[in-house]
C-alpha positions as CSV (number, residue, x, y, z in Angstrom):
1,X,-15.1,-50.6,-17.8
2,X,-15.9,-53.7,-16.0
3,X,-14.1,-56.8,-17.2
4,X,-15.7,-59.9,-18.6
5,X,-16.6,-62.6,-15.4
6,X,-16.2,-65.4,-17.8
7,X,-13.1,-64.1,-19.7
8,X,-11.6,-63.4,-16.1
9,X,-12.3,-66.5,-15.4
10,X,-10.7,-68.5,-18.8
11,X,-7.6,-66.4,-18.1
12,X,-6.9,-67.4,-14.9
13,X,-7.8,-70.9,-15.6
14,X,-4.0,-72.5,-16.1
15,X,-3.9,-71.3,-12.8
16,X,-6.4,-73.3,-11.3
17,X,-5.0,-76.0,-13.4
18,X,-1.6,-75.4,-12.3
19,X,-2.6,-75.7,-8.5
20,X,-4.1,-79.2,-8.3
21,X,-1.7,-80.1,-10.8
22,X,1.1,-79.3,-8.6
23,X,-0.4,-81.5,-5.8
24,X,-1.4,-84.4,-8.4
25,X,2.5,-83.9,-9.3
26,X,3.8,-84.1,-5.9
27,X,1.8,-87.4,-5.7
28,X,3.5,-88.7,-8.0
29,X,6.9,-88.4,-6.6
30,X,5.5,-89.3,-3.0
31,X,3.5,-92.9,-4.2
32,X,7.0,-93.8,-6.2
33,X,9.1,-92.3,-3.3
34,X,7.0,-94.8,-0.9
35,X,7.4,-97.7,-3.1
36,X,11.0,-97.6,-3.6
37,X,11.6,-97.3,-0.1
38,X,9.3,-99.2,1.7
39,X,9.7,-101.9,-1.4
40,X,13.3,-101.7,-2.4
41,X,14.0,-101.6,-6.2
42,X,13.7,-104.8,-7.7
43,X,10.3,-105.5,-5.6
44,X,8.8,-102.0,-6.7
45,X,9.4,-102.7,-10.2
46,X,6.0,-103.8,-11.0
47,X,4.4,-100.8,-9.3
48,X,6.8,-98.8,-11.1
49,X,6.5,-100.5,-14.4
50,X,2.0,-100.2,-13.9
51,X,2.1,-96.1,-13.1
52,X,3.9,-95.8,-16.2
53,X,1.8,-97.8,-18.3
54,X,-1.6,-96.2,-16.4
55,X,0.3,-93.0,-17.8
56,X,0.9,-94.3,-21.1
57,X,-1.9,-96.2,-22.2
58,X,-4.4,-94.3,-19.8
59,X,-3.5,-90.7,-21.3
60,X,-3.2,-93.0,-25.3
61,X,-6.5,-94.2,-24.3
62,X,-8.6,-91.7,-22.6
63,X,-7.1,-88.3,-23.0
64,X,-9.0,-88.6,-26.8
65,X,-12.2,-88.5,-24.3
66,X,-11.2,-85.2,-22.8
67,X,-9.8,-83.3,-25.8
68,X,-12.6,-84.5,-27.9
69,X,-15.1,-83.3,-25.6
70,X,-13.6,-80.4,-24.6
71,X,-12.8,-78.8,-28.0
72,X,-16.8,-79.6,-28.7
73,X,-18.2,-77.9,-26.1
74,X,-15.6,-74.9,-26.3
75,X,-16.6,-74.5,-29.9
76,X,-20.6,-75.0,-28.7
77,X,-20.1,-71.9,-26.0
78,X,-18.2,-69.9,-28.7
79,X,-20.5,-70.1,-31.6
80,X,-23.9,-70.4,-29.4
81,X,-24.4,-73.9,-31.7
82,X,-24.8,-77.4,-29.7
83,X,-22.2,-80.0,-29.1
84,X,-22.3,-83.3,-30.5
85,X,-20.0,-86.0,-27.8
86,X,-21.7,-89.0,-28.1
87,X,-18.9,-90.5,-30.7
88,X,-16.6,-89.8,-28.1
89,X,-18.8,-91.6,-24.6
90,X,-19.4,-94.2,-27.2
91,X,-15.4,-94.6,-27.2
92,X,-14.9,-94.4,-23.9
93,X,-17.5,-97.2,-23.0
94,X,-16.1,-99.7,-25.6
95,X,-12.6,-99.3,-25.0
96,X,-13.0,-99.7,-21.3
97,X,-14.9,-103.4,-22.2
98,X,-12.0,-104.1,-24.7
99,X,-9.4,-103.4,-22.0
100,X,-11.4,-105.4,-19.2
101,X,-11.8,-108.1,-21.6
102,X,-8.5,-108.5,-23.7
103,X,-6.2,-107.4,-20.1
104,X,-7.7,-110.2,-18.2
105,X,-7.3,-112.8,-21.1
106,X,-4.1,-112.3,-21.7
107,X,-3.1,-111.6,-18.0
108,X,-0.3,-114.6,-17.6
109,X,1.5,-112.8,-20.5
110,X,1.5,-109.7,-20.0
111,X,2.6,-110.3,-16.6
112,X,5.5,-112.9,-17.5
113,X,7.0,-109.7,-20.0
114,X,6.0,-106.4,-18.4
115,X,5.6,-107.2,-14.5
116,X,7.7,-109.5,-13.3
117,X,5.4,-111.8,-13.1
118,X,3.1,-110.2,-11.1
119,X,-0.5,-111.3,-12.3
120,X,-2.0,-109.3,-9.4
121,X,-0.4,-105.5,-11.2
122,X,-1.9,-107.0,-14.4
123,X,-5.3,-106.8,-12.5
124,X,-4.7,-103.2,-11.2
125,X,-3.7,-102.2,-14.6
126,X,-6.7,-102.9,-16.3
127,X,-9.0,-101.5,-13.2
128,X,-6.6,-98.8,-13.4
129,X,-7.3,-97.9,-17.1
130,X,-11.1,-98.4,-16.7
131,X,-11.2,-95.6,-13.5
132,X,-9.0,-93.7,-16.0
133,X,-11.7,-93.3,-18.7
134,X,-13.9,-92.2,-16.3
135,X,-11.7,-89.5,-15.3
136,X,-10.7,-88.0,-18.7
137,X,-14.4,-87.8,-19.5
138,X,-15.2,-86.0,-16.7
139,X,-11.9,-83.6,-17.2
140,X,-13.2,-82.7,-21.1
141,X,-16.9,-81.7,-19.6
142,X,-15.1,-79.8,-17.4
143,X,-12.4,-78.2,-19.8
144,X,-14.9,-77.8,-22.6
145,X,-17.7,-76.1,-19.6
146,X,-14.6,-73.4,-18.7
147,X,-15.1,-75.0,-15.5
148,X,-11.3,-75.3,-14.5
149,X,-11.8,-74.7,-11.1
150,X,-13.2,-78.2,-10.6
151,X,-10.9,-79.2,-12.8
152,X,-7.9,-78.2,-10.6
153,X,-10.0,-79.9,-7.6
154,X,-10.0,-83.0,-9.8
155,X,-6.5,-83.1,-9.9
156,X,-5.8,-82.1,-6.5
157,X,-8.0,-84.6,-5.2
158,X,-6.7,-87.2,-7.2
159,X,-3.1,-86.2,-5.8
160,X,-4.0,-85.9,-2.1
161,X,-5.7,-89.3,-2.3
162,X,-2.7,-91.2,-3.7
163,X,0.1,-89.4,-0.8
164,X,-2.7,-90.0,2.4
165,X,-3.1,-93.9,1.0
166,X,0.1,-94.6,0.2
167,X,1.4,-93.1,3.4
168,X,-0.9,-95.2,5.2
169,X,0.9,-98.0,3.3
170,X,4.3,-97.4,4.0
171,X,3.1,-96.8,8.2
172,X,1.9,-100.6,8.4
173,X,4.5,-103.3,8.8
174,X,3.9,-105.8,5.8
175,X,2.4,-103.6,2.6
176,X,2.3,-105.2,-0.6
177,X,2.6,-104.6,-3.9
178,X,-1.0,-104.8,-4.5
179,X,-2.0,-102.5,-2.0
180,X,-0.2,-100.0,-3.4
181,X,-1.2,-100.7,-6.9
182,X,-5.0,-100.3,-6.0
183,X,-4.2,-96.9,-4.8
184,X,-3.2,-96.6,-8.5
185,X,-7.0,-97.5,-8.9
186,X,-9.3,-95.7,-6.4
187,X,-7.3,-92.1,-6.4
188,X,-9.0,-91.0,-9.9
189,X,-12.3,-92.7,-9.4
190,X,-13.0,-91.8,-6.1
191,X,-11.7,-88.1,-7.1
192,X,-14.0,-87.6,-10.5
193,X,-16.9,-88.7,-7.9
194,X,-16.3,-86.1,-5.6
195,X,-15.7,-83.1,-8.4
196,X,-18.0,-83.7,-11.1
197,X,-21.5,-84.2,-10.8
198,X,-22.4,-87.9,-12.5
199,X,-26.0,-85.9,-13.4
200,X,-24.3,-83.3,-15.4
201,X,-21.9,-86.3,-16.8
202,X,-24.6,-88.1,-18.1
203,X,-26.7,-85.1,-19.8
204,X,-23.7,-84.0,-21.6
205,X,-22.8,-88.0,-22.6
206,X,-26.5,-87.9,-24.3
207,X,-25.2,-84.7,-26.7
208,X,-27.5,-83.8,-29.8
209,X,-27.3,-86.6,-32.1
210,X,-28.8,-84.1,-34.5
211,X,-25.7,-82.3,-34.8
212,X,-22.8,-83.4,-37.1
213,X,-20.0,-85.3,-35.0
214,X,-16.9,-84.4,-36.2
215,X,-13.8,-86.1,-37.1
216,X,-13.6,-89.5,-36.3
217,X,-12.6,-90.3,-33.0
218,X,-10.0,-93.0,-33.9
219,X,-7.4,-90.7,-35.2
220,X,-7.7,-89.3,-32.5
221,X,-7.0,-91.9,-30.4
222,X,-4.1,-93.0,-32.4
223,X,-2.8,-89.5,-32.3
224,X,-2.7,-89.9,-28.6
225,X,-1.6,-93.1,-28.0
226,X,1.2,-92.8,-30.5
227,X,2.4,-89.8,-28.4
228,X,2.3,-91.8,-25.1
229,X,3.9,-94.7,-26.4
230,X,6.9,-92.3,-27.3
231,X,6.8,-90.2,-24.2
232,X,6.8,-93.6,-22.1
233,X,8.8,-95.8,-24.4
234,X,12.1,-95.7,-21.9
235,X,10.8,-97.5,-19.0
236,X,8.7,-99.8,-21.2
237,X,11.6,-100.3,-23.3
238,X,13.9,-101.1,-19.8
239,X,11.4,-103.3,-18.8
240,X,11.4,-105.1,-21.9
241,X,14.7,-105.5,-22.7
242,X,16.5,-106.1,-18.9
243,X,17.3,-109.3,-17.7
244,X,16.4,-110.2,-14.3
245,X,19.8,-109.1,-12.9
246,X,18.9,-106.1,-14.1
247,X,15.5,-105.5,-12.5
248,X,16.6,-102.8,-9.9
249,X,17.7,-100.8,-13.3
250,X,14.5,-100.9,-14.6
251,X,12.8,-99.3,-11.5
252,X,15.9,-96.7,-10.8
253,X,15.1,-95.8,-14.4
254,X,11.7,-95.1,-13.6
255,X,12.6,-92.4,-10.8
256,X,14.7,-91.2,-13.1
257,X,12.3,-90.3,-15.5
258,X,9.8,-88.8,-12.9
259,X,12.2,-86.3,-11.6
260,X,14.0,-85.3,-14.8
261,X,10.8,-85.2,-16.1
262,X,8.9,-82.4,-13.8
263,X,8.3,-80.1,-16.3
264,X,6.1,-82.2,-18.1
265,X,4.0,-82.4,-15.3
266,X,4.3,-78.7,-15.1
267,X,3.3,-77.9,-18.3
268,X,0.1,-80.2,-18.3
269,X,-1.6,-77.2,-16.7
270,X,-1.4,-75.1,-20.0
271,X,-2.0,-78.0,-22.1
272,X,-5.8,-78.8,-20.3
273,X,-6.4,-75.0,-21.5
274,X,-4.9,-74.5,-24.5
275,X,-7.3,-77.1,-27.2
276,X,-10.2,-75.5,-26.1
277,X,-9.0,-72.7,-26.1
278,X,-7.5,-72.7,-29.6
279,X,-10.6,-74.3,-30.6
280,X,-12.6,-71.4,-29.6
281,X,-10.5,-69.1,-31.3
282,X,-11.1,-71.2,-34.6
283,X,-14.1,-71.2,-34.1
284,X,-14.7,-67.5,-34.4
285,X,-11.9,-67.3,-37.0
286,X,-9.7,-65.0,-34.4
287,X,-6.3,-64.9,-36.1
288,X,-4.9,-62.6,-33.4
289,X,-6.0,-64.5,-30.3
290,X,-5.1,-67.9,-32.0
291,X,-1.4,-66.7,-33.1
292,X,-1.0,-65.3,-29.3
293,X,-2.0,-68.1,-27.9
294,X,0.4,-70.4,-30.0
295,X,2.8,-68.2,-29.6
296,X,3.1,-68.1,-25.9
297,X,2.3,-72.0,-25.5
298,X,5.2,-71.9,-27.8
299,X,7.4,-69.6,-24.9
300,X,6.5,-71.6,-22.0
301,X,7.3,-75.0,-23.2
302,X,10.8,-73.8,-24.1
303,X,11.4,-72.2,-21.2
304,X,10.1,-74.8,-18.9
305,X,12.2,-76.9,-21.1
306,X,15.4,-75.1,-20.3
307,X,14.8,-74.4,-16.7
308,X,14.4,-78.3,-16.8
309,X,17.5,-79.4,-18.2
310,X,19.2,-77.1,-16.0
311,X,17.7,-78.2,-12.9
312,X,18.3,-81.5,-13.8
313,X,22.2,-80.9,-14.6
314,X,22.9,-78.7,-11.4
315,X,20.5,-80.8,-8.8
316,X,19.4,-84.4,-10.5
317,X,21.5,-86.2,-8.6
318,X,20.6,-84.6,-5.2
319,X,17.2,-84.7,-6.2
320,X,16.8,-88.3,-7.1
321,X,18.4,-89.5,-3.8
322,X,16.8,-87.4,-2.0
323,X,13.1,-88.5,-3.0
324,X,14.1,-92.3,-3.5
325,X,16.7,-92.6,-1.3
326,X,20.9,-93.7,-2.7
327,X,19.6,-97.1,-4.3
328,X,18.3,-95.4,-7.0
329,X,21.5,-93.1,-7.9
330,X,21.2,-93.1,-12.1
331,X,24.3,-91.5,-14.2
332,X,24.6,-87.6,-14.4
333,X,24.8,-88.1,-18.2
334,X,21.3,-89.7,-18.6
335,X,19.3,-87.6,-16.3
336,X,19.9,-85.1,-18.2
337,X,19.9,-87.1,-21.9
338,X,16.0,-87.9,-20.0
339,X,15.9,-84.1,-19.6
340,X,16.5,-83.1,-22.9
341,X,14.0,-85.7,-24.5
342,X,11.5,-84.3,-22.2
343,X,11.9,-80.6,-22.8
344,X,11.8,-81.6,-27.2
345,X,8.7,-84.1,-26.1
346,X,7.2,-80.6,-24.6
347,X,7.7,-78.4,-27.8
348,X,6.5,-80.9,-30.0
349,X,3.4,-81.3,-27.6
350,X,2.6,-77.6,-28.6
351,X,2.7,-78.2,-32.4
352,X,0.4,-81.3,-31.9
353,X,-2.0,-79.6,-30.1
354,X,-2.5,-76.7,-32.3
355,X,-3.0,-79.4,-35.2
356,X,-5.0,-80.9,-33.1
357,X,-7.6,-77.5,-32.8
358,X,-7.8,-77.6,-36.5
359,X,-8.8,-81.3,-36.5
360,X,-5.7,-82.4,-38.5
361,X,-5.3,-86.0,-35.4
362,X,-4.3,-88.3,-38.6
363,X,-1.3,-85.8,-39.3
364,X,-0.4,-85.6,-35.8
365,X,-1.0,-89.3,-34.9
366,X,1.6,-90.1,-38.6
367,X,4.0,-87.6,-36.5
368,X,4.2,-89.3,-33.5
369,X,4.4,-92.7,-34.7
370,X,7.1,-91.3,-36.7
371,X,8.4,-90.8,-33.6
372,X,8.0,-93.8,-32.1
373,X,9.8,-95.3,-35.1
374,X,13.0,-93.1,-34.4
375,X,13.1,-93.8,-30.9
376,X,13.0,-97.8,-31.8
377,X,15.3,-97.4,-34.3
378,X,18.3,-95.5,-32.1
379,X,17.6,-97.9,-29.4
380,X,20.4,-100.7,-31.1
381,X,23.5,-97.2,-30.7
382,X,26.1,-98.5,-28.2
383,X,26.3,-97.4,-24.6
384,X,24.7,-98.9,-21.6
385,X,21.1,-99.5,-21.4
386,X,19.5,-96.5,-19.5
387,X,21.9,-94.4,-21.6
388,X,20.6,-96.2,-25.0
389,X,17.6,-96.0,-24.1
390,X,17.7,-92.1,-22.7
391,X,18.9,-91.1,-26.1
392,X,16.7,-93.0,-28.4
393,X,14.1,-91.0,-26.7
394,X,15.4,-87.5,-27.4
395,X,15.9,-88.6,-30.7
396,X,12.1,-90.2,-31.6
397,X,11.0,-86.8,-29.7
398,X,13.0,-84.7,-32.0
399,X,11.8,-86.2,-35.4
400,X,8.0,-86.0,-33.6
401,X,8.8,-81.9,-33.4
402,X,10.0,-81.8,-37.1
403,X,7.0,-83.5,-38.8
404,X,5.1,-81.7,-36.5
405,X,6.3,-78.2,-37.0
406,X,6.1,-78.7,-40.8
407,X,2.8,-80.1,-41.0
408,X,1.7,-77.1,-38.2
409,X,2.7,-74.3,-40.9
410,X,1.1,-75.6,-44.3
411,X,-2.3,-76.2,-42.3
412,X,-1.9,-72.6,-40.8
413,X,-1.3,-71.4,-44.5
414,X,-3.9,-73.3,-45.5
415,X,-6.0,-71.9,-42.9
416,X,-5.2,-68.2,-43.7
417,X,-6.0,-68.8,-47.4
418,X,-9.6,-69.9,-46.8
419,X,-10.3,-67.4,-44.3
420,X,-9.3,-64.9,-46.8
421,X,-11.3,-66.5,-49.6
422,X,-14.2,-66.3,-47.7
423,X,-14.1,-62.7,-46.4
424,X,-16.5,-60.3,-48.6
């Protein structure tokens, strides 16, 4: 019996995922790595501080774009019905005009409390965050298609773009912060351009305006950007709260966080298959596929989350002055406090998406808020700063997984009492 081409090809799409995420990942590590170096601490700051908040408000933002399209064209393919995304490109286009318009207004601010300063990372914030809407959009067609091949060459694109740049960078005598903030800019853009065809963009964008749209697309978006706010609350919260002694803290924290953080990155791949996925399985009302599925998302993120912690414990150290060089060296304890919020931050990421596929974003966006409310809370407990601020994030993370996991079995209950109601 021959297997299915396109079931092949959905089963070996974490895979593809996985591969330009890795690169995209390594990026990461490089660009920062570069930075701190070729910077020093206190002068990367600001480059530090804007890839977190790209990261924060970009995914807050924009991921809505991608998991709004892709869940409505993975639910189109599986019933053989049309898919309604205009809600969503309607989104995408105003928010990016908001973010041009109130970034830019209030640029002498927001640079003053968040940058050092640094009006000119302001400006690569906001470009940032436009290039970033572009990019998610592009990644949902993509998702939602079952076209993760190109969306693995997104990624990798993206990734290989931001090391060649910003080792050009760091080969020339006198680079500056801004040049390696507009790397911060081009990398996505110039990557969705080359993987995703702006034809096949735009027919999608139009949708069928016939068909009913959905849930409303601003729960969704505060589901996300609750959940980025708590996953980068710590060096937001470092930035915020440090003097201007304590600058160089503020960006060792932010290596910290990238490398006792890699299995987040990691487990990004099965996250950019799994709504779709679980929204197909909805879809077509298949129990068993949607409880496997669950179930081994479920798996991986704890044991990516204890492979993490223990990484982190045995080799953090090493690790961190390895890539960013002994300036950066960060206590043993809140690596691997960083560590632990990550690997809870993970599980609870499960649990949200799953809500998610049944279209339950205010419940999930209450959840992390709840979160976030936890996190800010703790962040008074005595101890130093990156310590403080370490374990206020494991702490808002682990009251994000409770609501979650609660409100993820009555809507499965739920969900098993009206399938059974409406079988014959």
């Amino acid at each position: 019996m021959r297997a299915d081409p396109s079931r092949t090809r959905a089963d070996l799409g974490p895979i593809w995922v996985a591969c330009g995420l890795g690169l995209f990942g390594l990026s990461n590590f490089v660009f920062l790595a570069l930075v701190g170096r070729d910077l020093g601490p206190a002068a990367s700051a600001p480059v530090s501080v804007a890839w977190t908040v790209l990261n924060a408000l970009g995914i807050g933002l924009f991921q809505p774009l991608e998991q709004e399209t892709g869940r409505r064209l993975a639910a189109s393919r599986a019933t053989g019905r049309g898919a309604n995304v205009v809600t969503a490109v309607r989104f995408g286009v105003v928010a990016s005009a908001v973010v041009l318009v109130v970034g830019l207004a209030l640029m002498p601010w927001l640079a003053d409390v968040f940058f050092g300063s640094a009006q000119d990372i302001v400006v690569v914030v906001v470009l940032g965050l436009v290039g970033q809407a572009l990019a998610y959009y592009a990644r949902g067609v993509l998702a939602g298609q079952g076209r993760f091949v190109r969306y693995g060459a997104q990624l990798g694109v993206d990734g290989a773009l931001r090391i060649v740049l910003a080792g050009a960078l760091f080969a020339l005598p006198d680079a500056s912060r801004l040049s390696y903030g507009l790397v911060l800019v081009l990398a996505p853009v110039v990557a969705t351009l080359v993987t995703a065809s702006p034809r096949a963009l735009l027919h999608v964008g139009r949708g069928h305006r016939d068909l009913p749209r959905g849930a409303g697309i601003g729960a969704l978006v505060a589901a996300s950007t609750a959940a980025q706010v708590l996953a980068s609350l710590g060096p937001i919260a470092m930035a915020a709260l440090a003097t201007p002694a304590q600058q160089g803290l503020s960006g060792r924290f932010v290596a910290a966080v990238t490398v006792a953080r890699i299995p987040l990155f990691l487990f990004a791949a099965v996250q950019a298959v799994f709504l779709p996925s679980l929204a197909g399985h909805i879809a077509r009302h298949d129990v068993v596929r949607y409880r496997t599925a669950v179930r081994g998302a479920r798996l991986a993120a704890l044991a990516l989350a204890v492979s993490g912690v223990a990484g982190v414990w045995l080799l953090g150290e090493q690790a961190l002055a390895l890539i960013y060089g002994p300036e950066f060296a960060v206590g043993l304890s809140t690596l691997v406090v960083v560590a632990v919020s990550g690997g809870v931050f993970m599980l609870a990421q499960v649990q949200a998406q799953a809500l998610l596929a049944h279209e339950q974003e205010r419940v999930v966006a209450l959840a992390w808020a709840a979160g976030v409310v936890g996190a800010l809370v703790s962040l008074p407990l005595p101890g130093t700063l990156d310590l403080r601020v370490a374990v206020a994030l494991t702490i808002g993370s682990a009251v994000s997984f409770l609501a979650l996991t609660i409100a993820l079995r009555r809507t499965d209950r739920r969900w098993d009492q009206l399938r059974r109601e409406a079988l014959p």
